[in-house]
C-alpha positions in Angstrom: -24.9 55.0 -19.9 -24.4 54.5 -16.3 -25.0 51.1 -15.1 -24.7 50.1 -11.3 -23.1 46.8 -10.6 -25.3 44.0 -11.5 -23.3 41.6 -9.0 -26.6 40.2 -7.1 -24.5 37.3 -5.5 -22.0 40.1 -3.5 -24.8 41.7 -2.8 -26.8 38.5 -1.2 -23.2 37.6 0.9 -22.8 41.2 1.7 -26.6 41.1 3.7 -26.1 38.2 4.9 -22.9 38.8 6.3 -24.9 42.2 7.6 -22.9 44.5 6.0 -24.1 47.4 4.1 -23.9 46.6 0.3 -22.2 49.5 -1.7 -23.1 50.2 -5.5 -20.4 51.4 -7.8 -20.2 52.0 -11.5 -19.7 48.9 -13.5 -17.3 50.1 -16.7 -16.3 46.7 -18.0 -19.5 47.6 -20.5 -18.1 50.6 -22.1 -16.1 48.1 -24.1 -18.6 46.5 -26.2 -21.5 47.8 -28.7 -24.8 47.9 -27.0 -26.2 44.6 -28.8 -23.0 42.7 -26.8 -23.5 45.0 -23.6 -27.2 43.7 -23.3 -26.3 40.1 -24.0 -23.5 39.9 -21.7 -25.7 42.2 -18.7 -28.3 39.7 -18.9 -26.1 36.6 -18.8 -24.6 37.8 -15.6 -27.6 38.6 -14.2 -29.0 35.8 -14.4 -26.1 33.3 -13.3 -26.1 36.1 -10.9 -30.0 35.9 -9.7 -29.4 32.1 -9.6 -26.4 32.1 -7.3 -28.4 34.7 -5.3 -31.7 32.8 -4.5 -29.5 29.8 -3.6 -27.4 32.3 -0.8 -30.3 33.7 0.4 -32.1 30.4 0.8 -28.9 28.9 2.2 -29.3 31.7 5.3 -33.2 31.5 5.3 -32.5 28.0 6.5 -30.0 28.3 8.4 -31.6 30.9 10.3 -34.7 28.6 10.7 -33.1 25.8 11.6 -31.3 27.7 14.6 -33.9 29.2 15.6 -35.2 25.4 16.5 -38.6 26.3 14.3 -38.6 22.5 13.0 -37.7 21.1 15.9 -33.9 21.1 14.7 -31.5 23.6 16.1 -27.6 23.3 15.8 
């Protein structure tokens, strides 16, 4: 099964940072039975989403606060 990498925090820096975000072929899941792969693919992505929302929201607010929208600019 071909699974692209599920690495949503890279993926938040990497647009952040403005660079173009790359998917590649994650094959660390070829090493366990599917039951395991699903587990451990959904434990990732979820730490993952977390650490995600919490980047993203980190630039959303920097990028509002620099922009002087509530009055507060660096």
């Amino acid at each position: 099964m071909l699974l692209l990498n599920d690495d949503l925090s890279d993926f938040a820096r990497a647009i952040v940072r403005g660079e173009e975000p790359s998917s590649r072929i994650d094959t660390s899941y070829q090493n366990y039975s599917v039951a395991i792969a699903i587990e451990v693919y959904r434990n990732n992505y979820c730490g993952n989403l977390y650490d995600t929302v919490i980047t993203l929201g980190k630039a959303l607010l920097r990028s509002v606060t620099s922009a002087g929208i509530f009055g507060v600019s660096d």
